[in-house]
PDB file with SEQRES, HELIX, SHEET and CRYST1 records, atoms N, CA, C and O in Angstrom:
SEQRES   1 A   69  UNK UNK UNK UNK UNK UNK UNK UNK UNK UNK UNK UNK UNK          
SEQRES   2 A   69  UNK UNK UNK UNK UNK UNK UNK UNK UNK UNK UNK UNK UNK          
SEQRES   3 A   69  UNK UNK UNK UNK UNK UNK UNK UNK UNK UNK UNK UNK UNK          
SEQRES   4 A   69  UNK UNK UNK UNK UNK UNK UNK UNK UNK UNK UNK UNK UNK          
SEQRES   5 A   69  UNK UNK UNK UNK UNK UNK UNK UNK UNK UNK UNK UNK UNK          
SEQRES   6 A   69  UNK UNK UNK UNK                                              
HELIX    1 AA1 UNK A    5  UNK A    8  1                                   4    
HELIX    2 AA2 UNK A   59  UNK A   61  5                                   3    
SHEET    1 AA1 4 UNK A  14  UNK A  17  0                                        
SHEET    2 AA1 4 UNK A  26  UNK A  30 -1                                        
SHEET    3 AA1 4 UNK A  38  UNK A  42 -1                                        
SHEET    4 AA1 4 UNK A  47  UNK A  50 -1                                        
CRYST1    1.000    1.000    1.000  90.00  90.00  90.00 P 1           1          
ATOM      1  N   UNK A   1     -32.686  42.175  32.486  1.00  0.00           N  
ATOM      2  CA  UNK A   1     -33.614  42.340  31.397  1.00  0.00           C  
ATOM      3  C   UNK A   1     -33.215  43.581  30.591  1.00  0.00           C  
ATOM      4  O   UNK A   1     -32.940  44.629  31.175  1.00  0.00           O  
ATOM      5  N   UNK A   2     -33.175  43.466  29.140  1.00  0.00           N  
ATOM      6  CA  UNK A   2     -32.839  44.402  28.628  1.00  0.00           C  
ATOM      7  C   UNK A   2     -33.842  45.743  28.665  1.00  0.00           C  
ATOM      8  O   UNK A   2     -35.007  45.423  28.899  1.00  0.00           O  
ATOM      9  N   UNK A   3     -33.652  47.015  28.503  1.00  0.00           N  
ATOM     10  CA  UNK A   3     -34.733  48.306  27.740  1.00  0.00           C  
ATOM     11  C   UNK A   3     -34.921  47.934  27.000  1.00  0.00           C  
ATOM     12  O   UNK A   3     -34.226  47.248  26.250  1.00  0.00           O  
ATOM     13  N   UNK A   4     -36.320  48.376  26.921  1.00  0.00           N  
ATOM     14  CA  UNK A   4     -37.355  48.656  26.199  1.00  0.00           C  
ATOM     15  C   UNK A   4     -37.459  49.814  25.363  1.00  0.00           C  
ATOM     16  O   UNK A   4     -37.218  50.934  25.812  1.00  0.00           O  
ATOM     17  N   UNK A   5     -37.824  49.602  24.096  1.00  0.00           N  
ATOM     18  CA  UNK A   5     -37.225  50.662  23.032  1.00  0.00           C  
ATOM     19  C   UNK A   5     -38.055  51.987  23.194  1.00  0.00           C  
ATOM     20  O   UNK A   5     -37.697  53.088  22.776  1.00  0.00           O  
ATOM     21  N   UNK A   6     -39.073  51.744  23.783  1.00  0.00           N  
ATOM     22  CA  UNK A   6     -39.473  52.996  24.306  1.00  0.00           C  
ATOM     23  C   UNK A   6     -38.676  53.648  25.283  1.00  0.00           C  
ATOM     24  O   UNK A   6     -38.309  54.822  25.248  1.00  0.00           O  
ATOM     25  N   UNK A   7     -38.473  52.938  26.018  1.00  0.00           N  
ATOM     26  CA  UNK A   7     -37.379  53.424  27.319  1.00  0.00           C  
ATOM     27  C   UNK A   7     -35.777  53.949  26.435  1.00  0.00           C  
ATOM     28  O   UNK A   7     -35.269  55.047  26.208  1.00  0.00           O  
ATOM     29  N   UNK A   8     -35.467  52.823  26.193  1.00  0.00           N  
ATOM     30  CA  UNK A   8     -34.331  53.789  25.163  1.00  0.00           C  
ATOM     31  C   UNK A   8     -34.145  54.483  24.442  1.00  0.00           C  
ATOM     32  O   UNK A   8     -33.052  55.024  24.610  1.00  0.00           O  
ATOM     33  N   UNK A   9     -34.806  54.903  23.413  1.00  0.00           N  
ATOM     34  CA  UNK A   9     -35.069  55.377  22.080  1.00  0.00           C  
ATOM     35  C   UNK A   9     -36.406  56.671  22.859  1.00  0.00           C  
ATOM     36  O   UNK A   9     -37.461  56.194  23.277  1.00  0.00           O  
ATOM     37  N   UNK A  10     -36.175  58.156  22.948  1.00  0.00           N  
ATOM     38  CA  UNK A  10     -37.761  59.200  23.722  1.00  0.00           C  
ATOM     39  C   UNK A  10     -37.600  59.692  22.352  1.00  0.00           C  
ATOM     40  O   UNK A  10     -36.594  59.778  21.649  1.00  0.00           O  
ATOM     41  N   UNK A  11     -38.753  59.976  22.150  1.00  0.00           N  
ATOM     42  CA  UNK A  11     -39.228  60.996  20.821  1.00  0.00           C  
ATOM     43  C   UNK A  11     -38.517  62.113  20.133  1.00  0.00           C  
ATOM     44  O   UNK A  11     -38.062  62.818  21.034  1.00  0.00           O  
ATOM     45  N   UNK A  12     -38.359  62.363  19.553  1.00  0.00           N  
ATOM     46  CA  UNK A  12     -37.194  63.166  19.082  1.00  0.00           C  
ATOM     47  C   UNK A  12     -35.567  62.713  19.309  1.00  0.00           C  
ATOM     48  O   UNK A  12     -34.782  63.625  19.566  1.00  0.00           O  
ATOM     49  N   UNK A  13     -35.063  61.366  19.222  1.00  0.00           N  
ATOM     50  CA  UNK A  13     -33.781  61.059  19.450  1.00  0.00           C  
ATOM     51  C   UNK A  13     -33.522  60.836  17.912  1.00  0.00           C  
ATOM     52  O   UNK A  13     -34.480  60.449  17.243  1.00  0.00           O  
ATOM     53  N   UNK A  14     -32.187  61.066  17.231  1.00  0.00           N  
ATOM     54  CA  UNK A  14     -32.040  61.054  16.273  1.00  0.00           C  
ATOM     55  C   UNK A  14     -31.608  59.301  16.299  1.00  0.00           C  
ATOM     56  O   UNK A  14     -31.348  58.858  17.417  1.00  0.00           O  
ATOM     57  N   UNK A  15     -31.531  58.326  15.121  1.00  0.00           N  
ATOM     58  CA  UNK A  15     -31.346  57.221  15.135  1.00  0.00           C  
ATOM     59  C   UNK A  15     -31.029  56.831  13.633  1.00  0.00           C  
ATOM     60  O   UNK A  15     -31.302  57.494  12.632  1.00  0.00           O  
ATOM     61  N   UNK A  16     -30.541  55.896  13.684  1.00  0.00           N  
ATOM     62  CA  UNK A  16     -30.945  55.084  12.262  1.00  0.00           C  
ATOM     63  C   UNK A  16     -31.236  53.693  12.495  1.00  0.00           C  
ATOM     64  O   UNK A  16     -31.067  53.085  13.552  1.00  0.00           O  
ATOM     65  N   UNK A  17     -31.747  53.188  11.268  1.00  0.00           N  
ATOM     66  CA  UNK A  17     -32.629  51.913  11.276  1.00  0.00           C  
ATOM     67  C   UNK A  17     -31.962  51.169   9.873  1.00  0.00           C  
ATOM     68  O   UNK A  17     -31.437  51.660   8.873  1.00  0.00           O  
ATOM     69  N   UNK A  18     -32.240  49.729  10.287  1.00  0.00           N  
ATOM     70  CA  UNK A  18     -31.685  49.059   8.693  1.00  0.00           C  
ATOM     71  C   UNK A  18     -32.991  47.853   8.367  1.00  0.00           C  
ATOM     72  O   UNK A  18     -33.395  46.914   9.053  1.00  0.00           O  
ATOM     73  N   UNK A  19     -33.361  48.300   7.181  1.00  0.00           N  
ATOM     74  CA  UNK A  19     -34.167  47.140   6.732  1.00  0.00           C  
ATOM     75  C   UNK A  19     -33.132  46.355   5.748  1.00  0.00           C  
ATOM     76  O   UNK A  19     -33.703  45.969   4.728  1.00  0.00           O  
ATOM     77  N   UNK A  20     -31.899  46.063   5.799  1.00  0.00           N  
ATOM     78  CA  UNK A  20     -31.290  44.972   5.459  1.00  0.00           C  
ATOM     79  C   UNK A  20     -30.668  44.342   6.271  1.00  0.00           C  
ATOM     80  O   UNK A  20     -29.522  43.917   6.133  1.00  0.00           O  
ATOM     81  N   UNK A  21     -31.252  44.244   7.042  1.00  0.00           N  
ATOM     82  CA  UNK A  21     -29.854  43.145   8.412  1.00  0.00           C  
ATOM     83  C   UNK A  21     -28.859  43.595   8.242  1.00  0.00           C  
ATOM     84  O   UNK A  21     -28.026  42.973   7.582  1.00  0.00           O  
ATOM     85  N   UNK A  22     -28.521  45.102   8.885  1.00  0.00           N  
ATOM     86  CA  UNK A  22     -27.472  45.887   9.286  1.00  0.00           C  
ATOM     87  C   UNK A  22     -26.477  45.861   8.047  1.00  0.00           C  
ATOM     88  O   UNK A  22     -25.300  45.910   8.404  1.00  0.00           O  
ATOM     89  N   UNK A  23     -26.643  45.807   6.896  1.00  0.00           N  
ATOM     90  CA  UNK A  23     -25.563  46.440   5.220  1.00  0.00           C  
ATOM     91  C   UNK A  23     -25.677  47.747   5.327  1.00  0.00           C  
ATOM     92  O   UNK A  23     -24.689  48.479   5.374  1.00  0.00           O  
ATOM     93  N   UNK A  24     -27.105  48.249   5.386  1.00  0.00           N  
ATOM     94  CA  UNK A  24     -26.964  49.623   5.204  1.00  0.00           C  
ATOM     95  C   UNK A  24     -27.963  50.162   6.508  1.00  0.00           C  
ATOM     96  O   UNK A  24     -28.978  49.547   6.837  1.00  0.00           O  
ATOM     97  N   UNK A  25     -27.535  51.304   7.124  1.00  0.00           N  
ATOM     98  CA  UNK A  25     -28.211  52.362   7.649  1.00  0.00           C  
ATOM     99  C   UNK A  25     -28.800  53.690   7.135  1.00  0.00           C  
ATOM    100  O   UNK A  25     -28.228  54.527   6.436  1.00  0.00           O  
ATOM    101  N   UNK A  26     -30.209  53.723   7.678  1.00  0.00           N  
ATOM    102  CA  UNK A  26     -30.729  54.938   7.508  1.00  0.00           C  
ATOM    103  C   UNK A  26     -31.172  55.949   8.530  1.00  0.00           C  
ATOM    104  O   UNK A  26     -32.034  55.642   9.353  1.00  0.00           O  
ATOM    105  N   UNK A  27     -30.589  57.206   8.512  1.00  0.00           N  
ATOM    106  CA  UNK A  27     -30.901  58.133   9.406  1.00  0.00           C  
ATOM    107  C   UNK A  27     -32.164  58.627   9.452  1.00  0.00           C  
ATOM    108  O   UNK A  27     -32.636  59.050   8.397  1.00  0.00           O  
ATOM    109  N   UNK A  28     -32.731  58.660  10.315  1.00  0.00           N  
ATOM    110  CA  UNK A  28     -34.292  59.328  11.558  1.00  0.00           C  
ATOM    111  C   UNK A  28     -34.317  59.747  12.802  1.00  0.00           C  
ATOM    112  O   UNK A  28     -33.566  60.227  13.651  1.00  0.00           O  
ATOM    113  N   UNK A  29     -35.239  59.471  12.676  1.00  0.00           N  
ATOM    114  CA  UNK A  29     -35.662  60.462  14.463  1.00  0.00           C  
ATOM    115  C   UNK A  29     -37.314  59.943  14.788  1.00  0.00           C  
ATOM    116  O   UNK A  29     -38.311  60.111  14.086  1.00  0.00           O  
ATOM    117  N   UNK A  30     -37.150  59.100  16.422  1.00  0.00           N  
ATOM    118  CA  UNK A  30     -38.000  58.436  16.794  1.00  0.00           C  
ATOM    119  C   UNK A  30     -39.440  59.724  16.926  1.00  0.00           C  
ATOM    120  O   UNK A  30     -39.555  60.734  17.621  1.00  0.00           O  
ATOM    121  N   UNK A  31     -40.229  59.162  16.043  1.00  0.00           N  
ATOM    122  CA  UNK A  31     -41.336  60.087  15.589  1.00  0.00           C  
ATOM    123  C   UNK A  31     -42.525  59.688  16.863  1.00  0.00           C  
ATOM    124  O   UNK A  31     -43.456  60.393  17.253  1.00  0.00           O  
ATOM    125  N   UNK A  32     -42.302  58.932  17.121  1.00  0.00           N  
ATOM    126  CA  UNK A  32     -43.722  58.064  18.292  1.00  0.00           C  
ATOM    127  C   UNK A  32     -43.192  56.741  19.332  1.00  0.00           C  
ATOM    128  O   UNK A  32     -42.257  55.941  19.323  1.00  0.00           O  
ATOM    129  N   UNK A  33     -44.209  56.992  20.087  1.00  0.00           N  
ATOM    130  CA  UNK A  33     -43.910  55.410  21.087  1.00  0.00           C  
ATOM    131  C   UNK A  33     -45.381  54.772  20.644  1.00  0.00           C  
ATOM    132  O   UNK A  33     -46.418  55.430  20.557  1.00  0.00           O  
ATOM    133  N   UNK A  34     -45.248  53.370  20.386  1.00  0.00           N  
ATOM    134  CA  UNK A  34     -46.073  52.491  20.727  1.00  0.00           C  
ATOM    135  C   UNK A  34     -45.956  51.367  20.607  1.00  0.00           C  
ATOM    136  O   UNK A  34     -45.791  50.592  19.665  1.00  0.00           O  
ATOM    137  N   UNK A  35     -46.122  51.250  22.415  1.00  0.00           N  
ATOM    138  CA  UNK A  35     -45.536  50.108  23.217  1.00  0.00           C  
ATOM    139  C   UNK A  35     -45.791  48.725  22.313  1.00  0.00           C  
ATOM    140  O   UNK A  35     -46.997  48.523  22.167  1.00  0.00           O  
ATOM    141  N   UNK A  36     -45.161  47.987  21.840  1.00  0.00           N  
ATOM    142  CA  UNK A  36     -43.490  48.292  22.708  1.00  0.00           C  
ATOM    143  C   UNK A  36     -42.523  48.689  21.859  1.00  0.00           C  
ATOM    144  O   UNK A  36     -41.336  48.425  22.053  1.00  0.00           O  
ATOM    145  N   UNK A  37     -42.943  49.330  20.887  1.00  0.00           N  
ATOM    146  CA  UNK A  37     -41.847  49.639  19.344  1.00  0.00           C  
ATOM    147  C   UNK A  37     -42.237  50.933  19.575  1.00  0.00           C  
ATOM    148  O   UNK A  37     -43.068  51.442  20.327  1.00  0.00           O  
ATOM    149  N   UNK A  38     -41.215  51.487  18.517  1.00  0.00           N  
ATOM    150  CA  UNK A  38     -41.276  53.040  18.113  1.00  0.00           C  
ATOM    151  C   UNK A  38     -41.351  53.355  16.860  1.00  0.00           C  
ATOM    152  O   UNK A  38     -40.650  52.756  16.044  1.00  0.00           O  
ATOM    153  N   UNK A  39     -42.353  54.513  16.416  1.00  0.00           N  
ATOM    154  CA  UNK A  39     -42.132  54.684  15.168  1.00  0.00           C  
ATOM    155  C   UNK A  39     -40.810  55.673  14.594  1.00  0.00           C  
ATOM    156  O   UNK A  39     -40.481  56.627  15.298  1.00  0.00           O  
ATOM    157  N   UNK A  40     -40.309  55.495  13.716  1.00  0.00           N  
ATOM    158  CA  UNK A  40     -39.030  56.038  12.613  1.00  0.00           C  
ATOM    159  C   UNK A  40     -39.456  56.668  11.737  1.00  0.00           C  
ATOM    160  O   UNK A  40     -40.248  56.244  10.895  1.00  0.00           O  
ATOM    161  N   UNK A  41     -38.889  58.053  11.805  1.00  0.00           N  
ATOM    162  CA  UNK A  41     -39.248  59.328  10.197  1.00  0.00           C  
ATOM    163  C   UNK A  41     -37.647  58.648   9.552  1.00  0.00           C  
ATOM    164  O   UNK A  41     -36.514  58.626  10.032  1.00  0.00           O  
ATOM    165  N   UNK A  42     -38.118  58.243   8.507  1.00  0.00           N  
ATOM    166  CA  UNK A  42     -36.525  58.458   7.614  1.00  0.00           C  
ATOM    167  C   UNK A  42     -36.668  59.723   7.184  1.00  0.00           C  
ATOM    168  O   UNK A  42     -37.691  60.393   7.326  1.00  0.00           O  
ATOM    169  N   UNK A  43     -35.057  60.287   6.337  1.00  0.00           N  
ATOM    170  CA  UNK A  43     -35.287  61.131   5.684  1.00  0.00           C  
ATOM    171  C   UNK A  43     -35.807  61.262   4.735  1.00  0.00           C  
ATOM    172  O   UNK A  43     -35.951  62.474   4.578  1.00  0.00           O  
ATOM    173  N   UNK A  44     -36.399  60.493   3.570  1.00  0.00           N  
ATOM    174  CA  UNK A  44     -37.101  60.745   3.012  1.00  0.00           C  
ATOM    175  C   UNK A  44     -38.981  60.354   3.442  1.00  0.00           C  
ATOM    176  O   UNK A  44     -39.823  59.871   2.684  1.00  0.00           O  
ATOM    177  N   UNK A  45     -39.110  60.683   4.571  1.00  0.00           N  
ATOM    178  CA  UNK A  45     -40.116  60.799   5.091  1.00  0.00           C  
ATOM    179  C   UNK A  45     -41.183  59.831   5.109  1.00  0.00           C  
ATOM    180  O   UNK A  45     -42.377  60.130   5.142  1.00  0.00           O  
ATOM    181  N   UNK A  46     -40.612  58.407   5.080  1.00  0.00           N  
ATOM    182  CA  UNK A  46     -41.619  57.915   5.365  1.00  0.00           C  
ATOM    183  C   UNK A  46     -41.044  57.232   6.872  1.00  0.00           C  
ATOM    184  O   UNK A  46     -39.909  57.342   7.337  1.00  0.00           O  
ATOM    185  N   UNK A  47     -42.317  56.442   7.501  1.00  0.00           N  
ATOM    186  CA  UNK A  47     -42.351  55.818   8.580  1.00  0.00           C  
ATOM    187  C   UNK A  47     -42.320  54.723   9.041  1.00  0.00           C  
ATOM    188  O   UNK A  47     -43.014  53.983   8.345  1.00  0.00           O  
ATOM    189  N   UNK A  48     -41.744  54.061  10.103  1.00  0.00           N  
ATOM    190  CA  UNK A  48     -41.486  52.816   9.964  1.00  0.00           C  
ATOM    191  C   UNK A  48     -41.513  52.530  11.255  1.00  0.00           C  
ATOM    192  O   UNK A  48     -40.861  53.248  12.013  1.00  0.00           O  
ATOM    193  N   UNK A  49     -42.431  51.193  11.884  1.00  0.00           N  
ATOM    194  CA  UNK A  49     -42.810  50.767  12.751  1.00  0.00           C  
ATOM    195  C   UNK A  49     -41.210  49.654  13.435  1.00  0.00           C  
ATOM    196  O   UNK A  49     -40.922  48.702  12.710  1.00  0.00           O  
ATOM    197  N   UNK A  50     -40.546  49.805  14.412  1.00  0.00           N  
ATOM    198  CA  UNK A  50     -39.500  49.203  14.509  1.00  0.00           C  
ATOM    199  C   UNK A  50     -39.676  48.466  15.761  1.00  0.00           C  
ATOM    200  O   UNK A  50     -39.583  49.251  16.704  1.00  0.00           O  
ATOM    201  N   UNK A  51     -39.905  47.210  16.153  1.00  0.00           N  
ATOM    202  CA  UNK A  51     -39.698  46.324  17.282  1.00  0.00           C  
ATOM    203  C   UNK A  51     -38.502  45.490  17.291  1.00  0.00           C  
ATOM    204  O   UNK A  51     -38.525  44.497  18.019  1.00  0.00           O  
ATOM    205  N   UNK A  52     -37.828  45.648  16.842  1.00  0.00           N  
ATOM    206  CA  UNK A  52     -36.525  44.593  16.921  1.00  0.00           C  
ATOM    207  C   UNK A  52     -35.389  45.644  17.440  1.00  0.00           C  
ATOM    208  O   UNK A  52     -35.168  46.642  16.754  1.00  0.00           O  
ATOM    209  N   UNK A  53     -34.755  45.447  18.506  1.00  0.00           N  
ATOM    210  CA  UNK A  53     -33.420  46.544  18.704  1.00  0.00           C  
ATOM    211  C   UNK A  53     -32.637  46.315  18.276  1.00  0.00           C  
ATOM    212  O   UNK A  53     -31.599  46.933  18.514  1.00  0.00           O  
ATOM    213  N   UNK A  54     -32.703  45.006  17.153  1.00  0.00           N  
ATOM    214  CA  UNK A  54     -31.030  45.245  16.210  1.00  0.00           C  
ATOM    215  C   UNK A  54     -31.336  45.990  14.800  1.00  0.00           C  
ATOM    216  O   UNK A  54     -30.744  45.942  13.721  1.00  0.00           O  
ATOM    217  N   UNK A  55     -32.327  46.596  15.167  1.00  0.00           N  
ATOM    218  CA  UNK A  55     -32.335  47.240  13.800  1.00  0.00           C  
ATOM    219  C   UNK A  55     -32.543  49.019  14.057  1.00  0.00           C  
ATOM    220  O   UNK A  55     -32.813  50.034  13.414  1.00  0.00           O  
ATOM    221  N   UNK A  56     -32.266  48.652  15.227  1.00  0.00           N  
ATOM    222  CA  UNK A  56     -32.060  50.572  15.334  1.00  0.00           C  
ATOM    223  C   UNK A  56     -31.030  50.765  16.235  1.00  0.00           C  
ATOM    224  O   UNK A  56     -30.641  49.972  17.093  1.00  0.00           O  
ATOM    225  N   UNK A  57     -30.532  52.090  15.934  1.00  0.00           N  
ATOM    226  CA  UNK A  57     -29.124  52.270  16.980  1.00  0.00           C  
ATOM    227  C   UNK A  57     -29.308  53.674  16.317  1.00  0.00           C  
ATOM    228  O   UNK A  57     -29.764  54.068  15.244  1.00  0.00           O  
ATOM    229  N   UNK A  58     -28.397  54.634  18.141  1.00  0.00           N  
ATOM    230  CA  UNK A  58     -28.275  56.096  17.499  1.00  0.00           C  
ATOM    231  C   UNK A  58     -27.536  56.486  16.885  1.00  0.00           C  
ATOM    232  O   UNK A  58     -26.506  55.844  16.680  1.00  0.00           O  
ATOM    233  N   UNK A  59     -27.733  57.600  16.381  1.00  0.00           N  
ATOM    234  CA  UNK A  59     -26.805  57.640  14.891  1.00  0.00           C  
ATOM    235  C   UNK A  59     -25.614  57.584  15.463  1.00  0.00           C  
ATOM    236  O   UNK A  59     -24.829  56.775  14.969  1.00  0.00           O  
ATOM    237  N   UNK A  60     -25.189  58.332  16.532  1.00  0.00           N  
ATOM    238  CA  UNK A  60     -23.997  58.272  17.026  1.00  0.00           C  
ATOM    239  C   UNK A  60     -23.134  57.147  17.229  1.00  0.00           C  
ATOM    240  O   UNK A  60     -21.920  57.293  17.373  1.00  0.00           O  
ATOM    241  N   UNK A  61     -23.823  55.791  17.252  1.00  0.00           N  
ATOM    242  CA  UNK A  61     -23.050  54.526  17.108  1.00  0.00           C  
ATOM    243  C   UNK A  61     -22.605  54.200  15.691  1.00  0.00           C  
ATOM    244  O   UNK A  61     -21.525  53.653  15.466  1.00  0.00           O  
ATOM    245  N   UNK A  62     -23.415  54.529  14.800  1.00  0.00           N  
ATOM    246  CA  UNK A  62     -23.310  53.987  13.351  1.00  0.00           C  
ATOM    247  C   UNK A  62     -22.768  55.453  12.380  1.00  0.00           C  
ATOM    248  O   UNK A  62     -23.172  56.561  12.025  1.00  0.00           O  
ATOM    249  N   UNK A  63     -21.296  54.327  12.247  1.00  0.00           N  
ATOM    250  CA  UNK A  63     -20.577  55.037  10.823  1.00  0.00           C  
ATOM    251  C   UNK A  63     -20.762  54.781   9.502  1.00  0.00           C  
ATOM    252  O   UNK A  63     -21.498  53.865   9.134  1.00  0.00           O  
ATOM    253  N   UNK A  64     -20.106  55.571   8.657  1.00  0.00           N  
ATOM    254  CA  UNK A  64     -20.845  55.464   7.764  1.00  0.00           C  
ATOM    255  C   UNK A  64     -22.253  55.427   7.071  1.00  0.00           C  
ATOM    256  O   UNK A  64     -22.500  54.536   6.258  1.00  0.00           O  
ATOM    257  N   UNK A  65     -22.977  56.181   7.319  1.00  0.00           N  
ATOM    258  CA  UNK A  65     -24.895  55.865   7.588  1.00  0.00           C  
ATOM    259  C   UNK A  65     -24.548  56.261   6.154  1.00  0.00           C  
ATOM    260  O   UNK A  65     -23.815  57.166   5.756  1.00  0.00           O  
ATOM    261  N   UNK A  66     -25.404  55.170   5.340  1.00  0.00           N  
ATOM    262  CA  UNK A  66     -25.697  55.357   3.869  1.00  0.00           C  
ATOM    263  C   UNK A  66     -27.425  55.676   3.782  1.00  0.00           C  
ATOM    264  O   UNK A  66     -28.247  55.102   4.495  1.00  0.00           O  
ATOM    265  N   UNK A  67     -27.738  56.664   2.798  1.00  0.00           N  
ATOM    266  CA  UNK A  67     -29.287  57.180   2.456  1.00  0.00           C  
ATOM    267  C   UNK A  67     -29.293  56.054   1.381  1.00  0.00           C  
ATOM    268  O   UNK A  67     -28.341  55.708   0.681  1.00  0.00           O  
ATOM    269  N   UNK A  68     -30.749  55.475   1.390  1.00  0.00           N  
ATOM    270  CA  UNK A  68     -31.352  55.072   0.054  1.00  0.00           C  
ATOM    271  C   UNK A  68     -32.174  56.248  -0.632  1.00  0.00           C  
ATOM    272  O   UNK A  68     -33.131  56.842  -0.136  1.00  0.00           O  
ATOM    273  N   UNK A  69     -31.671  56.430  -1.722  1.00  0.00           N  
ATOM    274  CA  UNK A  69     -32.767  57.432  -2.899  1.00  0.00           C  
ATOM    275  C   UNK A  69     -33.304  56.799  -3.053  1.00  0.00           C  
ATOM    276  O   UNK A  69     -34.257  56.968  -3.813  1.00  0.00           O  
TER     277      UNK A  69                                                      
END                                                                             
């Protein structure tokens, strides 16, 4: 059985997230747990509720991380 993104992802881990089916990444940092997703600070500060684990990975996996202005 795979982790659980709480289990993978503890509060303060830096990450990025893609709301385009992985084109672009955005860098954060897991702001909250609640089970069974985590919430996401982007850098431009807003928040984002994430239950799917293909849409987050730590930054350290993902090159190239592009910002949306």
């Amino acid at each position: 059985m795979a982790a659980r993104l709480v289990e993978q992802y503890p509060v303060g881990t830096a990450v990025c997230v893609t709301l385009d089916n992985g084109r672009s990444w955005q860098p954060g940092i897991v702001a909250a747990h609640q089970f069974p997703a985590v919430w996401v600070r982007t850098g431009d500060g807003r928040v984002w509720f994430v239950t799917n684990g293909q849409r987050i990975k730590l930054q350290s996996e993902v090159g190239g991380v592009e910002r949306e202005e």
